[in-house]
N, C-alpha and C positions, 0 to 999 in steps of 0.2 A: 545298088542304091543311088550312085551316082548319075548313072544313066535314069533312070527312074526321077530324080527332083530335076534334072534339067530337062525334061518331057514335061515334067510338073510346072516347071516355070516357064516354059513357052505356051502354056496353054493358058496358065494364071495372067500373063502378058495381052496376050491376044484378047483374053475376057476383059482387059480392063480398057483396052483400046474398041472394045466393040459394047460397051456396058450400057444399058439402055433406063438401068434404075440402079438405083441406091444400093440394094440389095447384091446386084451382079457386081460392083464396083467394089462393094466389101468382101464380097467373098476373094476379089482378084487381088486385092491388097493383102488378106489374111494371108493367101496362101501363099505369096510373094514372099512379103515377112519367114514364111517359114523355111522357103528354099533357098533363100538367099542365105541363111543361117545352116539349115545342111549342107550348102557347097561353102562354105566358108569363106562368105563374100563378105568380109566387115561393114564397106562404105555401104554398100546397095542395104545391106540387114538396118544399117541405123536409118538409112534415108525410110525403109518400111514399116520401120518397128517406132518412129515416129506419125508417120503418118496412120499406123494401125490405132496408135493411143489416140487421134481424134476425129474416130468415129464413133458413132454417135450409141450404137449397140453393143458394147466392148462391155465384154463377162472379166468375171476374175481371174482365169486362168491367163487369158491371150494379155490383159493387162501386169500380170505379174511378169509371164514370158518377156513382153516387151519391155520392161522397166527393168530385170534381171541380164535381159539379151545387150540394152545400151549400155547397163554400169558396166559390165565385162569388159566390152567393146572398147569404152571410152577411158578405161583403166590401162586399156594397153598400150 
């Protein structure tokens, strides 16, 4: 799994540095958000899991994730 999300976030990285619309940009912050949170990245998970909360398309699930992911975080 590990090998697996750091594949994931080099690819999430790249999409965000090459994002052409709105749409490519959020999908490379979502899924940033989530790897950084499987590798056990604190700083890098709040810096994503903030910027995930404002965009502009954010469902209930990735908005609870994010707001449950920072209390944890910022509790420790």
């Amino acid at each position: 799994m590990l090998k697996i999300s750091k594949n994931l976030l080099l690819t999430f990285r790249v999409l965000e540095d090459v994002s052409i619309d709105q749409e490519d940009l959020s999908i490379s912050k979502k899924g940033q958000f989530y790897c950084f949170h499987y590798l056990d990245n604190p700083n890098s998970t709040i810096k994503y899991a903030k910027k995930v909360l404002q965009l502009s398309e954010l469902n209930n699930k990735l908005q609870e994730d994010a707001y449950l992911f920072l209390v944890n975080l910022i509790k420790k």
